[in-house]
Structure formats: structure tokens, C-alpha cells
Backbone as a ProteinNet text record, in pm:
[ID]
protein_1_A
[PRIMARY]
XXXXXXXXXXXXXXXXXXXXXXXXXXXXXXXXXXXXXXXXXXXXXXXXXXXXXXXXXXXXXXXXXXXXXXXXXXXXXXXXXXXXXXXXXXXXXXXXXXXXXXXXXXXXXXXXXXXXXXXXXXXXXXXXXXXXXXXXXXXXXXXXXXXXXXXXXXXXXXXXXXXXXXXXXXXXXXXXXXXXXXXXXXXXXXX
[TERTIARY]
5283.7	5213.5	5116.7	5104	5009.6	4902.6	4809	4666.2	4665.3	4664.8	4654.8	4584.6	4526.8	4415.9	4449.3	4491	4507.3	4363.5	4331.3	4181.5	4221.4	4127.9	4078.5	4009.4	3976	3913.1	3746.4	3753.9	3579.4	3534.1	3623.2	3564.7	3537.4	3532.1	3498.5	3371.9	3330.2	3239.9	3108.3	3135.6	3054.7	3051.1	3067.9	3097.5	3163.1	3246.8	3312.3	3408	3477.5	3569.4	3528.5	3464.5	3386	3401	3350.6	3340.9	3479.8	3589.4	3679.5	3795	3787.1	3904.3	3937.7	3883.5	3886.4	4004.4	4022	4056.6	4208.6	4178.5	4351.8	4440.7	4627.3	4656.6	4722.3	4710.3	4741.2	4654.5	4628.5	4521.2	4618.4	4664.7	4762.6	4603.8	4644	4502	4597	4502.9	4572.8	4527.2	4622.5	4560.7	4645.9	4638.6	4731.6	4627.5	4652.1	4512.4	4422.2	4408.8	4315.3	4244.8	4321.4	4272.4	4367.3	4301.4	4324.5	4272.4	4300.5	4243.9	4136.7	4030.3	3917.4	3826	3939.4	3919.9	3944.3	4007.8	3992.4	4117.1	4123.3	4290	4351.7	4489.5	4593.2	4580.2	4643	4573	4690.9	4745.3	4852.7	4703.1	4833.4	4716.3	4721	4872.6	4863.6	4887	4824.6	4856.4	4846.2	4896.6	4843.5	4703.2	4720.3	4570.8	4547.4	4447.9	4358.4	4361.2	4365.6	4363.6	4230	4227.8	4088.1	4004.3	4075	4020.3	4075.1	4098	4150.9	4046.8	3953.2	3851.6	3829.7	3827.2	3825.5	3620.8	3647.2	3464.2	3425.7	3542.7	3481.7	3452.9	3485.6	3503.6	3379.5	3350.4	3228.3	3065.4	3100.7	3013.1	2942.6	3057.6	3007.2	3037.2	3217.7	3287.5	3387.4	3320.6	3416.6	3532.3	3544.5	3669.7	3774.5	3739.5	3833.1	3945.7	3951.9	4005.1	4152.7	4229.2	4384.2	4376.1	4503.9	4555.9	4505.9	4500.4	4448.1	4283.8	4177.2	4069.3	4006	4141.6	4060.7	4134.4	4230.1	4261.5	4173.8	4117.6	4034.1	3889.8	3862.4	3739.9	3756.9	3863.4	3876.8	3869.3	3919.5	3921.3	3798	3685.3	3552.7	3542.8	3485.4	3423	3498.8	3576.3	3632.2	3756.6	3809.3	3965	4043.8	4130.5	4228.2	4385.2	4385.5	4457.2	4586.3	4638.9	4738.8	4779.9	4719.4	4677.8	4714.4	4653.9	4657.2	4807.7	4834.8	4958.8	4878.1	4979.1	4936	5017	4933.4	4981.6	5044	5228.3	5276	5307.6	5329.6	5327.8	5490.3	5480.5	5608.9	5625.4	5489.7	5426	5392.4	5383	5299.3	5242.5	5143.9	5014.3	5066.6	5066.7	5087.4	5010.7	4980.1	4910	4938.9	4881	4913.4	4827.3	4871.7	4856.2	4724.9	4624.9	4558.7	4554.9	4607.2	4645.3	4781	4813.4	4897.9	4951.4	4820	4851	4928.8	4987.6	5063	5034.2	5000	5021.7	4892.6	4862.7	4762.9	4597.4	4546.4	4421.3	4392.2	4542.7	4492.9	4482.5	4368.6	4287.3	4395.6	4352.9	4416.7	4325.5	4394.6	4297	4349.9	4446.3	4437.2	4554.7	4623	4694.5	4806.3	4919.4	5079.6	5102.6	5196.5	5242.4	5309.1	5292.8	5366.8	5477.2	5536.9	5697.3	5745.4	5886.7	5944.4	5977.2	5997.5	5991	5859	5757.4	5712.4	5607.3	5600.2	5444.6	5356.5	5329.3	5181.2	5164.7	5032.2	4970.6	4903.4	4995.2	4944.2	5010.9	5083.6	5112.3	5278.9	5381.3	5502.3	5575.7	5703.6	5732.2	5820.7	5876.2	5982.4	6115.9	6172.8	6288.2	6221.7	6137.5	6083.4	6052.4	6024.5	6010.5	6150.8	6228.5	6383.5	6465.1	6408.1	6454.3	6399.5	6257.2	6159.7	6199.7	6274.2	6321.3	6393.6	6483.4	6623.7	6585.2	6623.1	6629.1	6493	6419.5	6326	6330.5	6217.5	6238.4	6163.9	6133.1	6092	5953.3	5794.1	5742.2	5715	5662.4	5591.4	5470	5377.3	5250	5216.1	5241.5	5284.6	5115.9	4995.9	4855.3	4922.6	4951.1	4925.5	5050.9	5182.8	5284.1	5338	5305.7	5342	5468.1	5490.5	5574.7	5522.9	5537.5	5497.2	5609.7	5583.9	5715.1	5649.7	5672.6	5619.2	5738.3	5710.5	5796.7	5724.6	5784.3	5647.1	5491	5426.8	5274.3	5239.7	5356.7	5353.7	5358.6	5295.7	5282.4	5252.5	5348.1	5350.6	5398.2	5282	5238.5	5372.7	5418.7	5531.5	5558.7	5622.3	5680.7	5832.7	5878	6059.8	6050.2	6170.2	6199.4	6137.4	6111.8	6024.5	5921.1	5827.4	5683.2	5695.9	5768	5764.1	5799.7	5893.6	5917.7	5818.7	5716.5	5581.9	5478.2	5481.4	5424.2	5422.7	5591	5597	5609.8	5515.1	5501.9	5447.8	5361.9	5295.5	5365.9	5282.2	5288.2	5282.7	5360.2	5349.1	5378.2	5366.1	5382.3	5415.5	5482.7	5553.8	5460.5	5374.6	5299.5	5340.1	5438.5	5489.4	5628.3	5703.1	5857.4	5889.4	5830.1	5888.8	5917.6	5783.3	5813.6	5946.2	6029.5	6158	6218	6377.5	6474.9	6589.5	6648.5	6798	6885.8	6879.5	6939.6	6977.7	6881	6852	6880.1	6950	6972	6943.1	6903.4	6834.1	6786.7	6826.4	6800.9	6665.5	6534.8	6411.1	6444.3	6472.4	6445.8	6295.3
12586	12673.6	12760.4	12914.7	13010.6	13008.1	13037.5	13079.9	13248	13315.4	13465.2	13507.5	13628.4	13695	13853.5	13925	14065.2	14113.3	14203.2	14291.7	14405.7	14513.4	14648	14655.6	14769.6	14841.8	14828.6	14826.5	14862.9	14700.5	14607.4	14448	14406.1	14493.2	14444.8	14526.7	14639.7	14722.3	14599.7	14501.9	14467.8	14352.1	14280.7	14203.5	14059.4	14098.9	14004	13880.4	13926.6	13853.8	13841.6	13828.8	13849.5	13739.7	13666.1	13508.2	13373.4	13454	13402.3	13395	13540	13531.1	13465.7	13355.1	13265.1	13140.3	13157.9	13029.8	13131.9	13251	13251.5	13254.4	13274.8	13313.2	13445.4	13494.7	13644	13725.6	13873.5	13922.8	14078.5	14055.5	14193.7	14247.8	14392.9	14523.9	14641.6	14640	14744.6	14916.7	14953.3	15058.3	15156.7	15184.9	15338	15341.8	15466.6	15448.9	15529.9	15579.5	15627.6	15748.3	15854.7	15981.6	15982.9	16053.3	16090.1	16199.7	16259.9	16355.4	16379	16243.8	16248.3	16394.6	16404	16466.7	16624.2	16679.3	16784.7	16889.7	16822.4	16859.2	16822.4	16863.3	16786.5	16645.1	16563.2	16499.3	16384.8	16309.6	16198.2	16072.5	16006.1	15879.7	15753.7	15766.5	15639.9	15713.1	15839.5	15830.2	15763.5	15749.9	15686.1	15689.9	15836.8	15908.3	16033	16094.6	16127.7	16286.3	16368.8	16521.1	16573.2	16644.8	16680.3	16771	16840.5	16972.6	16894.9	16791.9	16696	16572.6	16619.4	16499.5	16517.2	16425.8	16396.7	16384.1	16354.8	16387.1	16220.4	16123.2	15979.1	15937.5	16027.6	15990.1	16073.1	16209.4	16245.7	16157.8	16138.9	16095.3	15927.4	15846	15689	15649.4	15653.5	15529	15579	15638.4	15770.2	15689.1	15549.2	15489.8	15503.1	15501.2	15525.1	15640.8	15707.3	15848.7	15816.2	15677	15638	15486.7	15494.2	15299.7	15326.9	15369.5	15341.6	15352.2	15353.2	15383.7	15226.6	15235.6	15097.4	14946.9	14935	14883.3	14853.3	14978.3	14935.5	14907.5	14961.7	14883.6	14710.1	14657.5	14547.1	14470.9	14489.4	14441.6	14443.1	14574.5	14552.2	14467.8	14431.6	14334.4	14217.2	14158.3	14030.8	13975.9	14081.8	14055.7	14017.8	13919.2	13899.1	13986.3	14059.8	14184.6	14098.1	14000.3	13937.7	13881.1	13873.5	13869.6	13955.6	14079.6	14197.9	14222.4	14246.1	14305.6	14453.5	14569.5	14671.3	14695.9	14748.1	14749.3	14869.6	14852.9	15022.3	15024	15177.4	15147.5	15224.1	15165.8	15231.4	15368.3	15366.3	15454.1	15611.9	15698.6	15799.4	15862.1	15950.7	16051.4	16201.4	16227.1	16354.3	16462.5	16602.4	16686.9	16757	16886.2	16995.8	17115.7	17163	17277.2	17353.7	17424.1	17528.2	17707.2	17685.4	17807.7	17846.4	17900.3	17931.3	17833.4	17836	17733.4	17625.6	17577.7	17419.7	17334.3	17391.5	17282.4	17176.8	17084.3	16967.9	17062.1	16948.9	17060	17142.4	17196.9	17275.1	17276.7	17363.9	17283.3	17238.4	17146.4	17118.6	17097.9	17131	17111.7	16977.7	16922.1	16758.8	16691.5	16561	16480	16549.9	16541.6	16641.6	16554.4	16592.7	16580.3	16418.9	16345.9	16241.4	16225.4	16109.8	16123.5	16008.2	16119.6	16045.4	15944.6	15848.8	15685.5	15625.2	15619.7	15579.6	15629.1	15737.5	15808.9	15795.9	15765.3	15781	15889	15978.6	16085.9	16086.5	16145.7	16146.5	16029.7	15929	15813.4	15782.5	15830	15813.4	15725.4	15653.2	15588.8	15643.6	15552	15574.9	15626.1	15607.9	15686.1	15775.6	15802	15978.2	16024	15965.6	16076.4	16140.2	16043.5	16053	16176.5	16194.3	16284.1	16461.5	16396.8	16499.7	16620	16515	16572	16656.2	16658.8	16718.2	16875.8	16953.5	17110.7	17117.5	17059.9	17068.4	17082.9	17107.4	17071.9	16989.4	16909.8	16806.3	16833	16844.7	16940.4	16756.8	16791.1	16700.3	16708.9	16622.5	16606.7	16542.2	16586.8	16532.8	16473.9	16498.6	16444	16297.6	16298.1	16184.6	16101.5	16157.6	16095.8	16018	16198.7	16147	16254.6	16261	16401.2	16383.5	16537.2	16574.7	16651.8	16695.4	16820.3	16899.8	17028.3	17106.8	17134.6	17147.3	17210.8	17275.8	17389.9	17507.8	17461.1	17402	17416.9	17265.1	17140.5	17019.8	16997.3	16915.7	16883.4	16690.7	16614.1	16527.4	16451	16358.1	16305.4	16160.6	16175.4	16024	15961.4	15797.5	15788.7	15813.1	15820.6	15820.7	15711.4	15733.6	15620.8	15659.7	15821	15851.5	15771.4	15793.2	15732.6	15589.8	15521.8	15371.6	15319.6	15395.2	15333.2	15368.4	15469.5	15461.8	15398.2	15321.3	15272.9	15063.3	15093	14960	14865.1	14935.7	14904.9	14743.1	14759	14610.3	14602.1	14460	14383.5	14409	14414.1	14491.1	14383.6	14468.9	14403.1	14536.2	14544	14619	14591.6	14725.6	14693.9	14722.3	14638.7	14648.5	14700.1	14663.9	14643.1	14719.5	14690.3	14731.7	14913.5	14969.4	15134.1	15173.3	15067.4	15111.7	15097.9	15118.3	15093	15011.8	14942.5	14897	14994.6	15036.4	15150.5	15279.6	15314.5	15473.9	15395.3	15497.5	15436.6	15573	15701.8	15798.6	15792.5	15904.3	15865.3	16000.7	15938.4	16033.6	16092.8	16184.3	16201.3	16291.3
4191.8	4101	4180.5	4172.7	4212.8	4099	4167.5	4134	4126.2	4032.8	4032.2	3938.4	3980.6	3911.4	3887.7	3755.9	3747.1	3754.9	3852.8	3796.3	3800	3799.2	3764.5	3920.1	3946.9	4048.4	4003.5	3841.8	3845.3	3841	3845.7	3818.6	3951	4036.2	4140.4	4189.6	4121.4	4137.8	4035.7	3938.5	3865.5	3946.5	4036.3	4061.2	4006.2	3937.6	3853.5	3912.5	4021.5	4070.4	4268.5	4295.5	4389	4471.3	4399.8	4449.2	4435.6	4378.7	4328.4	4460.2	4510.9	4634.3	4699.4	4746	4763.8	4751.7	4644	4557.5	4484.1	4513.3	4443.6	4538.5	4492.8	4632.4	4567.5	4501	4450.3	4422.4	4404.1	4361.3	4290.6	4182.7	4108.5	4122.9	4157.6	4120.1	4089.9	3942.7	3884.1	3888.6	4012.8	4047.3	4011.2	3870.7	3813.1	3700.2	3597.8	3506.9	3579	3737.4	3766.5	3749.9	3665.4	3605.1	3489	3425.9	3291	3207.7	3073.7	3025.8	3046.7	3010.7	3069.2	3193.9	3307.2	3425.9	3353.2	3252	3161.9	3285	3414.2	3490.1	3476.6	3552.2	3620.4	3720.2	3676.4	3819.3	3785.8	3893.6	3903.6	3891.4	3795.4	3782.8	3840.2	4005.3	4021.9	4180.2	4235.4	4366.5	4499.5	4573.2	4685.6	4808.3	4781.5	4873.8	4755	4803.5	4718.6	4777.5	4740.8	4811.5	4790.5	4884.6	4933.6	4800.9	4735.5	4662.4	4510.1	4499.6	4378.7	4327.2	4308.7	4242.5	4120.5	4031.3	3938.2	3877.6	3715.6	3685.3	3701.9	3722.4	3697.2	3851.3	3950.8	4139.6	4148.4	4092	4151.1	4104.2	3962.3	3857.8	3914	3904.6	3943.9	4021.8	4053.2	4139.7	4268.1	4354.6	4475.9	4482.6	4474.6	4578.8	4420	4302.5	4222.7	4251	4288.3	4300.6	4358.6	4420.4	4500.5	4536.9	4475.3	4523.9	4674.8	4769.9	4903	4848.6	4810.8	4859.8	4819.8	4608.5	4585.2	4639	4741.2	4842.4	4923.4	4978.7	5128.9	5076	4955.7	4893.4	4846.5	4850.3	4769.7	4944.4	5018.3	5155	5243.2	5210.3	5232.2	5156.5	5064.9	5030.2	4999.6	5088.8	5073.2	5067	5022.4	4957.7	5056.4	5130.4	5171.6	5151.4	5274.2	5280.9	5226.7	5316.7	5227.9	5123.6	5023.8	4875.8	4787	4849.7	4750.7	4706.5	4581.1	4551	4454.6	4494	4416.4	4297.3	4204.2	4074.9	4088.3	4000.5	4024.1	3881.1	3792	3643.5	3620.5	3519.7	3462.4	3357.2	3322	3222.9	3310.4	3253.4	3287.5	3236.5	3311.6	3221.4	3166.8	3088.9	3042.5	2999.6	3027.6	2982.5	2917.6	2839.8	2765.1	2859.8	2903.1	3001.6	2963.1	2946.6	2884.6	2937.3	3106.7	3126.5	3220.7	3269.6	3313.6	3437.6	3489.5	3659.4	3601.8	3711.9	3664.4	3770.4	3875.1	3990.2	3989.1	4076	4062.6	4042.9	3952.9	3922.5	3846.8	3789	3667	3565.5	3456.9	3382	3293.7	3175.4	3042.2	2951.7	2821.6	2697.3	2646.5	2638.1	2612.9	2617.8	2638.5	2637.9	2589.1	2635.5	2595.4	2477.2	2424.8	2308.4	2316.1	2209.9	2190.5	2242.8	2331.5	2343.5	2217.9	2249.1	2142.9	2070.9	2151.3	2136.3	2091.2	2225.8	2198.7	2069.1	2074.7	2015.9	2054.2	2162.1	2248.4	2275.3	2220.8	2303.6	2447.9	2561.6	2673.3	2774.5	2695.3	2743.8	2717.1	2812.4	2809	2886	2840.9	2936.5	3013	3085.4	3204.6	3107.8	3029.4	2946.6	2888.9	2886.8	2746.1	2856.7	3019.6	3108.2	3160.9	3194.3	3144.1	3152.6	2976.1	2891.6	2961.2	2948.3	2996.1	3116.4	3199.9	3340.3	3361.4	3207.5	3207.5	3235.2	3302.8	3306.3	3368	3447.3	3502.2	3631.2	3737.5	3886.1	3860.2	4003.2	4033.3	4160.8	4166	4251.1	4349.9	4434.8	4529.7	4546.6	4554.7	4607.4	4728.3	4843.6	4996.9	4995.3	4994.2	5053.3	4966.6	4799.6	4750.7	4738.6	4803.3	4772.4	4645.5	4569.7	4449.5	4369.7	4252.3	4235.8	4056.8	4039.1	3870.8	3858.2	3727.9	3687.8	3581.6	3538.3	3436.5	3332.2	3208.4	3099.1	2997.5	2955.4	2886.8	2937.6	2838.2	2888	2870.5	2905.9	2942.2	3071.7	3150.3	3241.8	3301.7	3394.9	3366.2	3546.4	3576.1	3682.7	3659.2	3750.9	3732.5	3840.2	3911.3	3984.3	4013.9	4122.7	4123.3	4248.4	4286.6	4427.9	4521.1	4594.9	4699.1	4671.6	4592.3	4562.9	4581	4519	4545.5	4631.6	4691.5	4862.7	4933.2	4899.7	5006.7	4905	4826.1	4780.2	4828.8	4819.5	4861	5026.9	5073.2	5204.8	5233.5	5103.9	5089.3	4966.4	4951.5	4861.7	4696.1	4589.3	4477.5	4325.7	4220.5	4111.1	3993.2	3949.1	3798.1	3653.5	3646.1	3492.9	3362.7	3278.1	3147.5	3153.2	3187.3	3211.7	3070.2	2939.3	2832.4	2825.6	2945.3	2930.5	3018.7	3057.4	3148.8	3047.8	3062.8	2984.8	3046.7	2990.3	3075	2972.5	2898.9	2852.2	2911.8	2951.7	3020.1	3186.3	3217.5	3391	3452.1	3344.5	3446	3557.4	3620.7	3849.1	3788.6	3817.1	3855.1	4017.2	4047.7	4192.6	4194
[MASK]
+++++++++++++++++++++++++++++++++++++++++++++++++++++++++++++++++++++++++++++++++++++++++++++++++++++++++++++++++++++++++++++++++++++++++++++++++++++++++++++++++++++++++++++++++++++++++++++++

């Protein structure tokens, strides 16, 4: 039997789990979630590094290392964490915007969460098949600083993983958050 502990990036900013590392031999950190409408841009919410001219209002405001699975990595390892422990959280879900002007690329502004997808009905919050769908007649752009990729359609805009991203994602150690936003239905190839 393992000892494992899911946290957050900010439960370690409160010191919540601090004293615990110790004693598990897993540590899931759930590092996607990290921007959102909130940031009133574009912004991927589970990148790996963080681009220079890409900060968000919750990285300038309280918590800098929030801003990439690498920052809240090497923050969890300052203060304690057993590098071999860590598994990073990768999601199945993604963030979605509604465009407000013309720009599309990372950064530009939005007035709020894209439109419901279909399945699920989450505003802003789609899964891996409604991104799927999403893809169809689209390109596919890259984000080389964060090794990540988005795509645009009219004045939707939508931060996702494919296989590039997770193979540089999965260098270490990892874990899959909510299996239910995949499909064994949909065998769509994201490239």
C-alpha cells in the first residue's frame, strides 16, 4: 500500500502539507488550473514554462511561482519536496475563451469564458472530445517558450494538450486528472 497525497500549488504556499513529505511516497501536484478567465487573456492553463511577456493578474498580484508546472515544481523541491515523489498533474480538460478583439495569439485580451461545449456544458471548461470536435477545420498554433499548443475558431480560442505537449511533459513522473473528460469513444488524433 502507497501513502499519497493530491495537493494544489497554493497548499504549499499555506503551509499545509509541509511537514507531511516525509511520510508519503507520492506527492500528485495539481499543476493545470493555472490561468484562467480570471487573467481577462489568453493564456494556456497547464504550460510547462512560463513566457516572458505572458503573466497573468494572479503571478503578478500574490503567487510568481504560480504562472508553469516548472516553477510550481521547483518551488515544491525548495521547500522540501522529494524530487522523486513528485508526480505532475496533466489534465484532460481545457480552458476556453471568447476572444474580445481581433488578436488571437497568447495574451490576447478576452471578454469571458467561450461558449459551452457541447457535451459537457461547461462554460470555459471543455473536455478532451468537445476539443475533438473543436479542432476540426482548424490549425493547430504552437507555443515553443511553454510547450504547449492552442487553436482559434471565429472569436473562440482554446489552450489544450496533444502528444507533443505530453511527451515534454512526461519526462518525469505523472498522473491523468479525470479520465471522464477523455473519451474511449472519440479516438480523435489532437496533433
Amino acid at each position: 500500500m502507497h501513502l499519497r497525497a493530491l495537493i494544489s500549488p497554493l497548499s504549499v504556499v499555506y503551509g499545509v502539507i509541509l511537514c507531511v513529505f516525509r511520510y508519503l511516497d507520492f506527492i500528485s501536484v495539481r499543476t493545470f488550473d493555472l490561468h484562467g478567465d480570471q487573467d481577462r487573456v489568453t493564456a494556456h492553463h497547464s504550460p510547462i514554462y512560463s513566457e516572458n511577456n505572458q503573466i497573468g493578474l494572479i503571478e503578478i498580484l500574490l503567487f510568481p511561482f504560480l504562472s508553469c508546472q516548472d516553477y510550481v515544481m521547483q518551488h515544491l523541491m525548495e521547500r522540501g519536496a522529494p524530487a522523486g515523489k513528485l508526480l505532475l498533474g496533466c489534465p484532460t480538460h481545457v480552458r476556453s475563451f471568447t476572444l474580445s478583439t481581433t488578436a488571437t495569439g497568447l495574451g490576447a485580451p478576452v471578454s469571458r469564458p467561450a461558449s459551452p461545449g457541447p457535451y459537457t456544458q461547461q462554460i470555459g471548461v471543455w473536455s478532451y472530445y468537445e476539443t475533438c470536435s473543436f479542432l476540426k477545420g482548424t490549425s493547430v498554433e504552437w507555443i515553443n517558450d511553454q510547450k504547449v499548443p492552442y487553436a482559434v475558431k471565429s472569436n473562440q480560442w482554446v489552450g489544450f494538450d496533444n502528444q507533443r505537449s505530453y511527451d515534454a511533459k512526461l519526462l518525469c513522473g505523472h498522473w491523468i486528472w479525470m479520465t471522464s473528460l477523455d473519451s474511449s469513444v472519440s479516438r480523435a488524433n489532437i496533433h
